[in-house]
N, C-alpha and C positions, 0 to 999 in steps of 0.2 A: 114921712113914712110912705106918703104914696110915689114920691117921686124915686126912693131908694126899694120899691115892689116892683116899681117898673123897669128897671136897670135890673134888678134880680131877675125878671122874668124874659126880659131882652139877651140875660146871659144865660140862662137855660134853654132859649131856644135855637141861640146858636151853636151851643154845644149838640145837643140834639138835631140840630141839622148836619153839625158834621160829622155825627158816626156816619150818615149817609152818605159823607162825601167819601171818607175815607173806605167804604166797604170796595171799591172795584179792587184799588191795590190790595188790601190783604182776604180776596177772596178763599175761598175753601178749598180743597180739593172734592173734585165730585165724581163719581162713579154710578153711574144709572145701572140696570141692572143687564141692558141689553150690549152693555161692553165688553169686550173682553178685557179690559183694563183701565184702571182712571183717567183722567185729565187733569191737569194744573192750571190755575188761572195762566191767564197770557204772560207771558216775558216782559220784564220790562225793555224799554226800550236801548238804555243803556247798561250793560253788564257790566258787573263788576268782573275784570279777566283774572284768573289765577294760574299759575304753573303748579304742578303736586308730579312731581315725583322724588325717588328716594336716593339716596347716595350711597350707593356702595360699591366695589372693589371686589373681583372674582378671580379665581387661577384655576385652572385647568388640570387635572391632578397630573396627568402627563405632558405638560406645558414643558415653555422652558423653565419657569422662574421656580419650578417645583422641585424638590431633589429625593433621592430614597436610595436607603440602605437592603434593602428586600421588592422582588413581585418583579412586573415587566409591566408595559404599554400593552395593552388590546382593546381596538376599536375606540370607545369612547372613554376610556378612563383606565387605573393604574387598577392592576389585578394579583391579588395575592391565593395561592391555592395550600393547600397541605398538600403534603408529600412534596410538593414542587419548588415552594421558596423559602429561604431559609424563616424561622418564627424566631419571636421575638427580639426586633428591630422593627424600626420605623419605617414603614412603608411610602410613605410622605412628608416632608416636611420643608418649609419653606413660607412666603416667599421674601421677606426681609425687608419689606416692605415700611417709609418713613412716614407714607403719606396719611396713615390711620388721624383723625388726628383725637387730643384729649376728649377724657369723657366717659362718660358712658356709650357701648357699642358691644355688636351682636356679630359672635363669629356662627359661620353654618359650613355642615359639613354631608353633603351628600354623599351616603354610601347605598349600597343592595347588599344579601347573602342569599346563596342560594338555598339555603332551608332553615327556619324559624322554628319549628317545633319540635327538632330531637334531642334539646335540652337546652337550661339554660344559663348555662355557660359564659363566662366572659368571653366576648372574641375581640374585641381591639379600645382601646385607652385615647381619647381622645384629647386634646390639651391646649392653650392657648398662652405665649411663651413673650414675654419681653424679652427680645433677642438682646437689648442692649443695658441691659442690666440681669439678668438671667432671671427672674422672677416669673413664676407661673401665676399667670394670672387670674387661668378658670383649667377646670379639668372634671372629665368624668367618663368610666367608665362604662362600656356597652354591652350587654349580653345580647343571646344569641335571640330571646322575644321581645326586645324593644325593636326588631325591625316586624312592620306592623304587617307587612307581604313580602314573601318570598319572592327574590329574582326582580323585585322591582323597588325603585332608589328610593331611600326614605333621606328626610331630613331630619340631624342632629342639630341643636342651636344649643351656644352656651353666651349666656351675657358675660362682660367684661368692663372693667372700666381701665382705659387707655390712662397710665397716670401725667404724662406729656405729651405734645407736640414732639414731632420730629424725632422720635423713636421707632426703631426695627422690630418689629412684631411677625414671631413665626407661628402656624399653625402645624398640628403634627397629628397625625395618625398611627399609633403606635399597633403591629399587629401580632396579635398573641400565637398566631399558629395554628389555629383549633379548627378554621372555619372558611370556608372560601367569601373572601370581600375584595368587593369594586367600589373605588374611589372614584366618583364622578369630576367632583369641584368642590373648594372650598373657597369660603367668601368673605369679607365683615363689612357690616351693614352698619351705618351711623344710625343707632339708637332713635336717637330725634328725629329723623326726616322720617322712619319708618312712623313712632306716632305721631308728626306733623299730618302723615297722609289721613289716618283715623280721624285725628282732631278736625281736619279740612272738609273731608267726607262729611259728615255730620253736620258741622257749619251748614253745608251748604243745601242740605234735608232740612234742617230745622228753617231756614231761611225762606230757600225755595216751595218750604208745602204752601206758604200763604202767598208770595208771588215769587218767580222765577228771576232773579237778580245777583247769582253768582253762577260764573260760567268756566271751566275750568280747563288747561289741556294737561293730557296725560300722557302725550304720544312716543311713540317707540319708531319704529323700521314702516309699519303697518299702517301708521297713523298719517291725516290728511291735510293735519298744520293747523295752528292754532288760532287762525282768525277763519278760515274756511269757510266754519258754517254758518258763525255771524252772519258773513258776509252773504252767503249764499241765502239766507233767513231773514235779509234784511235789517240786522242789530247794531248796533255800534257800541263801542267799551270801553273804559277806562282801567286801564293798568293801576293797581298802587303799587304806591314803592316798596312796602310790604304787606305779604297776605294776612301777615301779625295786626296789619291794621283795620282790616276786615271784623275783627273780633269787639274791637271800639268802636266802631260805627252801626254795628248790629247789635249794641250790648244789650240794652233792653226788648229786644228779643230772646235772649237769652234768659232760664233760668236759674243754672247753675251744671255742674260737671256730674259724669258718671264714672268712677274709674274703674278701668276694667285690671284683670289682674294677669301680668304675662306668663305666672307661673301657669296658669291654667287658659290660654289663648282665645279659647272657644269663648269665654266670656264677652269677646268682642261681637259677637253676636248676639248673645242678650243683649246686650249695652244697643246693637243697635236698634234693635225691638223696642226697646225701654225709651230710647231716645225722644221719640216726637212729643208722648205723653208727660214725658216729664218738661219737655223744655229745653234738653241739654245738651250738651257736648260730651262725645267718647274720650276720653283723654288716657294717658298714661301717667302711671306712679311720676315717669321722668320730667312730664311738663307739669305737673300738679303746683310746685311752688310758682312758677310762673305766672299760672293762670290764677292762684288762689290772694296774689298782691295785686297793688296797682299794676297798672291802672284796669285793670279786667275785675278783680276782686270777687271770682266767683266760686258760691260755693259748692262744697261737694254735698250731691242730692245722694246717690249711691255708692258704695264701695263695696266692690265685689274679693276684693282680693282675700284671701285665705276662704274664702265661702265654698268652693268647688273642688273635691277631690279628683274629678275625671270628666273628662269629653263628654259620656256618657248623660253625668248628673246634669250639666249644663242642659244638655236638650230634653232631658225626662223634666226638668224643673218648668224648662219654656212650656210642655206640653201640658203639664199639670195644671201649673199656675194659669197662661196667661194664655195660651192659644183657644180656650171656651170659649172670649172674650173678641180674640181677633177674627177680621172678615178670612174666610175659609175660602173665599175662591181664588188665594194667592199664596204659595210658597216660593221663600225663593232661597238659592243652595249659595253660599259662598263662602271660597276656605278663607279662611281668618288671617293666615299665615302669607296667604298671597293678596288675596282680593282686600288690599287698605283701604282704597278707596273706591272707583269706577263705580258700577250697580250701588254701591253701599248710599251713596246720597240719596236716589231713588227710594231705597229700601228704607234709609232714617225718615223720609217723605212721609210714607206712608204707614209707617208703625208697624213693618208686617213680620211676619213669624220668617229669622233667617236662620239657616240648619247649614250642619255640612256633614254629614250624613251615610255610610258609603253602603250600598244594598246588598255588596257581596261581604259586610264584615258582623259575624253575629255579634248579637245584642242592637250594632247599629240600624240592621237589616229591621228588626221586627220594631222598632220604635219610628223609623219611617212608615213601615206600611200602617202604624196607628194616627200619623197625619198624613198620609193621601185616602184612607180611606174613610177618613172625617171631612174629606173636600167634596164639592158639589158637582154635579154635571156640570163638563164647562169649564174647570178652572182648572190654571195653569201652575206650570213651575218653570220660575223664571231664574237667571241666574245660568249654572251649570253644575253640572255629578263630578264627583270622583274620577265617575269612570262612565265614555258615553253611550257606550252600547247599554250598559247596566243600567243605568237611569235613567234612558228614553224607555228602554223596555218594560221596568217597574213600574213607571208613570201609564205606560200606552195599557199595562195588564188592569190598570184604575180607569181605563177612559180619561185618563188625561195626558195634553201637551204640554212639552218640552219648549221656551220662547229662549232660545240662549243670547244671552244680554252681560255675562259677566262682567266686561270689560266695558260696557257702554258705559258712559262718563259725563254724559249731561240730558240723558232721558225727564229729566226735571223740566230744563228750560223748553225741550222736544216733543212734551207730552203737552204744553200748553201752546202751541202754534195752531196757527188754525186749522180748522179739519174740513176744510175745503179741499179737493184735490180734483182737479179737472180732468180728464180724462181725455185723449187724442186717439180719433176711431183709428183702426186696423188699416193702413192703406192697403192699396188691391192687389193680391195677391199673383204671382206668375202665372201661365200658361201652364196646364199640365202637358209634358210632353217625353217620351221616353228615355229619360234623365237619371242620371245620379242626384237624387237632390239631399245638402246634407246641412244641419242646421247645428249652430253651436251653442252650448250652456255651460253660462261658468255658476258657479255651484255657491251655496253656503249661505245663499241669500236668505236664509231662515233665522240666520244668527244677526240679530239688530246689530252688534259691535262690531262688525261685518260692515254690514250696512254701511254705520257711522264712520268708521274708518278706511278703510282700504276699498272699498267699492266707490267711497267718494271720493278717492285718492285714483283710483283707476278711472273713474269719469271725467279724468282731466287730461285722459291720456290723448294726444293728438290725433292716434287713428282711431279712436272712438267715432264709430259710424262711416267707416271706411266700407266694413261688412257688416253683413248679420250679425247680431248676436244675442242670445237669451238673457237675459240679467233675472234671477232671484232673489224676491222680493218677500218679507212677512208682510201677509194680509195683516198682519196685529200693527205694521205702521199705521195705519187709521186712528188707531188711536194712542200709541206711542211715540210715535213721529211722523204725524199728516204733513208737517209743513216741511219736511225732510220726503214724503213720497211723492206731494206736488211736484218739489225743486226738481226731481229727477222727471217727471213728468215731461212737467215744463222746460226744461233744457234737451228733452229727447232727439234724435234725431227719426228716420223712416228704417234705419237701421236698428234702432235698439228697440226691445221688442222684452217689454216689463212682463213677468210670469211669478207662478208662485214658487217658491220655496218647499221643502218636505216639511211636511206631508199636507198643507191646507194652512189653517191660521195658525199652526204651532207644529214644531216637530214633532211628529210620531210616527210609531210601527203601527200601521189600522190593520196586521195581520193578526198583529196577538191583541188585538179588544175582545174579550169575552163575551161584548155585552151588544148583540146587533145594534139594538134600540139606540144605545149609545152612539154607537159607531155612528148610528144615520142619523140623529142629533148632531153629531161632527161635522158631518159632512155638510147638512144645512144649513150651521153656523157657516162654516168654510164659503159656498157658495155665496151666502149676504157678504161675507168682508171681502169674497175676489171682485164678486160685479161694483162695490161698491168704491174696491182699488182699481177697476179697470182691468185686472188678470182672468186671462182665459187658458190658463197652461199649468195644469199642478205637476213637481217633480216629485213620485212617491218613493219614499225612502222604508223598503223593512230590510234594518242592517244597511250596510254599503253595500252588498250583494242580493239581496234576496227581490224576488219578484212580487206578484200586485194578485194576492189571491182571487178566488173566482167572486167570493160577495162580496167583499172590500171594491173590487170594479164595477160592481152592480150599482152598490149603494149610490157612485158618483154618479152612475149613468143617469140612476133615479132621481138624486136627491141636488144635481146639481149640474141643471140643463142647461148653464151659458158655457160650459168646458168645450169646449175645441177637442181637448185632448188629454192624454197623463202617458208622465215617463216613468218605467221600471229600472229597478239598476242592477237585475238579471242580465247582465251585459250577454248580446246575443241572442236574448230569448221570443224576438221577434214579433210579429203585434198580434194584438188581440182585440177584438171586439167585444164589447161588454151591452147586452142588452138591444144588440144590433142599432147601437145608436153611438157610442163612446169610442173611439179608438185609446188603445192602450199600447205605448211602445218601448221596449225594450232599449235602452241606451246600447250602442255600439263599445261607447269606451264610457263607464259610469265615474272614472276621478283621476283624468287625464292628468300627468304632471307637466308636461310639457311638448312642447312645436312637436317632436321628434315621435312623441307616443301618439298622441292623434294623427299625424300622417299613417302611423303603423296600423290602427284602428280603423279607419277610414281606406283604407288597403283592404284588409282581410274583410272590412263588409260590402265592400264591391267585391270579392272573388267573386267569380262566375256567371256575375251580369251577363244575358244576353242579346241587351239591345234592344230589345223587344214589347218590355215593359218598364214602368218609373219602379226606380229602388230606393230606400227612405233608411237614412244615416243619422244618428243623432250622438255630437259628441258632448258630452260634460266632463269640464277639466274644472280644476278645482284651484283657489285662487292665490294661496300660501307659497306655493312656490316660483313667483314671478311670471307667472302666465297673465296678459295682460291682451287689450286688443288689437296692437301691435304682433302678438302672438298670432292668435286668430289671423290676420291679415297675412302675415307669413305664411301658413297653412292654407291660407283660401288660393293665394297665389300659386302653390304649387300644382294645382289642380289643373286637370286639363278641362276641354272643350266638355267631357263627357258628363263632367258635374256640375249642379249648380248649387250655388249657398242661398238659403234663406231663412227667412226667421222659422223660429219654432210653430207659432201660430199658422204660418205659411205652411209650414211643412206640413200641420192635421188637416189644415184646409185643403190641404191635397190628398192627402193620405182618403180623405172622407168624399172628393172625387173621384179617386183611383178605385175606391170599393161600391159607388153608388150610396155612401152615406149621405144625405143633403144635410146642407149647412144653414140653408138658406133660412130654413124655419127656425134657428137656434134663437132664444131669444139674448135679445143685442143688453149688454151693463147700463 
């Protein structure tokens, strides 16, 4: 007895020694309260790599493979008008396409009308056509209020099931005459890989809240490539042969499935709220037999399908139910229909309340402003709006920021890197002397998917650091991606010259905050996360045009004394002193598209120099349309003897010579 007490007791205490071992890998997520966003335990070292995206097939409504009995071509899509083209024919139809293949699968159909509310009328018959057996396969007609805004494209989806391989599948747009419609594109989307992206998303929330161990790419045109940041982060990864096998090797992670219901979309959103606490996976009706056999064998914890009559009821039920419950310093906005995956792992991560929301559509309007005005000083909305003017300005009228993150795609493994980030002093600034001096800013750096992708993808460009240039950064990297604003740190050259982003740690309008106190709350925070990112440069954004009211410049000057400087996007509107301590300067060109338009800009703000004194140019071109620094370099080259390029920070530290501001006393990050 005593020898089998001792073996009992030798095996209890190894057990008990190794939850301790085991606590570093499945540590917690933690959020202290002086963050603006959590952290994830550390990445493991080896990720598991995944691909996630979806397959689908588009045609151009005025393409070639498109054909129509009625309408014309204009600008981007096939146009049908009353009075002008004959009614009732097909407006579109085509494109005969073999390559669909069996199954189930999703045709979409992008139309606009130019007025929604003068009745509600059919205006055109939509349908989905086995060209090679003539069988319709889905169809439904459109009235004149299921387009949700006038004048701006809405999408129609009708499921189908393809009943073979290698059959002709046409899509048609039949137009009744009644109504003026634009046909953008019409598409069909493979069922599957659209809730593969859901099902993956999820996976890799439920996985990564306790340690970060699937890493995934999602890349488009924009995107950096898919070993990138590994590599730049120091990671290394193993591929599986399939991402299906991911689900077996993490099973007992798993507690079981949540199905969300397609007739009612929005449910993807609960499903993803609901996710972390239950355990589970978002799944679709279509993979349910799948996942519900071997070798996965899991069960369904929720089914939401037939539960939800509207959009509406989906987020009054989140608000009711479960949002008392959730931490209130986070919302975040994602459409269901697009956003399958990116943000959404983050989001299953964290359990948090996800809406899509639109501020300018009643009923939806006043149900958002009953969660932002439940949120705390301080807290964000991550994600993206509907619409962006709309939703930075709803959020900024609450005191709160805009972090736009939609498409970011591995904030999971990005949030647990480390939060060291070293910081490379200012080298010494030029001579002030009676110069053109003109500094350039490429823009957008407030949007972490941004960040993540295309800005990382531009810092590989070869004339990177050829010239000056601003790069825009979220102060909120600190804590959403430290070891992504290190990287960029550390690989800088004397040329690149890290700044913030609009408006401070998150985007917003600080013209329309109602609430000073708040504002200068803002601004406070803002200041701890620039000195603490090493940025001395805020870009202020109210609108893509508006300027830097008279207390909104105060506040900085007061509340956030390591600034150099802040740009308006009052293009033209020339600088300002705020508190006789802050320069504030008006952008020249505030969302340059290209070489050709900042030459133009940088033209008309030298007219009339006369030699006599220094003249301070600031251009920001914006990063979407191939402007790159390669570009920049173009541009600096064309310039003569008369101007000089340099960084932004150069350029306040001059600006603040040129007026007797002293810099000297500023205090240093």
């Amino acid at each position: 007895m005593a020898k089998s007490f001792k073996l009992t007791g030798i095996v209890v205490t190894i057990l008990f020694l190794l939850q301790f071992y085991t606590l570093p890998s499945m540590a917690q997520i933690t959020w202290p309260a002086s963050q603006l966003l959590p952290s994830f335990a550390a990445p493991a070292q080896t990720q598991d790599l995944i691909t996630l995206r979806e397959t689908s097939s588009r045609w151009e409504a005025e393409g070639p493979a498109i054909s129509h009995k009625t309408g014309r071509p204009e600008t981007d899509g096939w146009l049908c008008q009353t009075g002008i083209d004959l009614p009732n024919l097909h407006m579109v139809y085509g494109p005969y396409d073999k390559t669909i293949p069996a199954g189930p699968n999703l045709a979409e159909f992008r139309m606009k009308i130019d007025n929604n509310t003068v009745n509600n009328d059919p205006v055109v018959d939509i349908d989905v056509v086995n060209a090679t057996t003539g069988q319709i396969l889905a169809a439904q007609t459109i009235t004149r209020q299921q387009f949700a805004i006038a004048s701006d494209y809405t999408s129609f989806k009708l499921p189908f099931t393809m009943p073979a391989d290698n059959q002709s599948i046409e899509l048609r747009v039949f137009w009744r005459g009644a109504s003026y419609i634009k046909v953008d594109w019409m598409s069909v989307q493979q069922n599957s890989s659209s809730a593969e992206m859901y099902l993956f998303a999820s996976l890799k929330g439920i996985i990564n809240k306790t340690k970060p161990r699937i890493f995934s790419y999602e890349g488009d045109a924009f995107a950096e490539g898919p070993h990138t940041w590994l590599e730049s982060l120091g990671l290394s990864w193993s591929e599986p042969a399939d991402k299906w096998d991911l689900i077996t090797k993490y099973r007992n992670e798993i507690a079981g499935l949540i199905v969300y219901d397609p007739a009612q979309i929005h449910t993807v959103n609960l499903a993803t709220m609901l996710a972390k606490s239950k355990g589970a996976l978002i799944v679709s009706p279509l993979l349910l037999s799948r996942l519900t056999s071997a070798p996965y064998n899991l069960p369904v914890l929720v089914d939401m399908r037939g539960q939800f009559s509207s959009k509406l009821q989906v987020y009054q039920t989140l608000y009711n139910t479960y949002w008392p419950t959730l931490d209130h310093r986070l919302l975040i906005g994602l459409n269901p229909d697009a956003h399958k995956a990116a943000l959404r792992e983050y989001a299953t991560a964290l359990g948090a309340a996800v809406v899509w929301l639109d501020p300018d559509i009643a009923g939806e309007s006043e149900l958002l402003n009953s969660f932002l005005s439940s949120m705390p000083a301080g807290s964000n909305f991550m994600g993206w709006w509907p619409e962006e003017a709309a939703g930075v300005e709803r959020a900024s009228k609450y005191g709160l920021t805009t972090i736009a993150s939609d498409w970011c795609t591995n904030l999971t493994v990005h949030s647990g890197t480390s939060r060291t980030v070293n910081i490379k002093p200012i080298p010494p600034k030029p001579a002030l002397q009676n110069k053109i001096y003109v500094a350039f800013i490429l823009s957008d750096g407030d949007n972490l998917q941004y960040v993540e992708h295309l800005m990382r993808k531009l810092w590989s460009n070869p004339d990177r650091g050829s010239v000056p240039i601003g790069w825009t950064l979220s102060p909120a990297m600190l804590d959403a991606m430290p070891g992504a604003l290190n990287y960029f740190w550390q690989t800088s050259t004397n040329n690149d010259n890290l700044i913030s982003g609009p408006s401070g740690y998150g985007y917003t309008y600080p013209n329309s905050w109602t609430n000073q106190s708040l504002l200068n709350q803002f601004v406070t925070k803002t200041e701890d996360y620039n000195k603490r990112a090493g940025l001395r440069v805020i870009t202020i954004w109210n609108t893509i045009t508006g300027g830097i009211n008279q207390n909104v410049g105060q506040a900085f000057a007061s509340y956030a004394p390591t600034l150099l400087g802040l740009t308006g996007q009052n293009t033209g509107g020339g600088l300002t002193i705020y508190n006789n301590s802050l320069p504030g300067m008006a952008l020249s060109c505030n969302y340059c598209n290209d070489e050709q338009a900042m030459k133009n800009h940088i033209a008309s703000a030298a007219a009339g120099w006369d030699r006599n004194s220094p003249r301070f140019v600031i251009i920001q071109a914006q990063p979407w349309t191939n402007v790159t620094p390669t570009s920049f370099k173009n541009v600096a080259g064309s310039l003569n003897a008369d101007y000089v390029v340099v960084r932004p920070d150069h350029l306040f530290q001059l600006i603040r010579e040129s007026k007797n501001i002293s810099a000297d006393d500023i205090p240093r990050p």
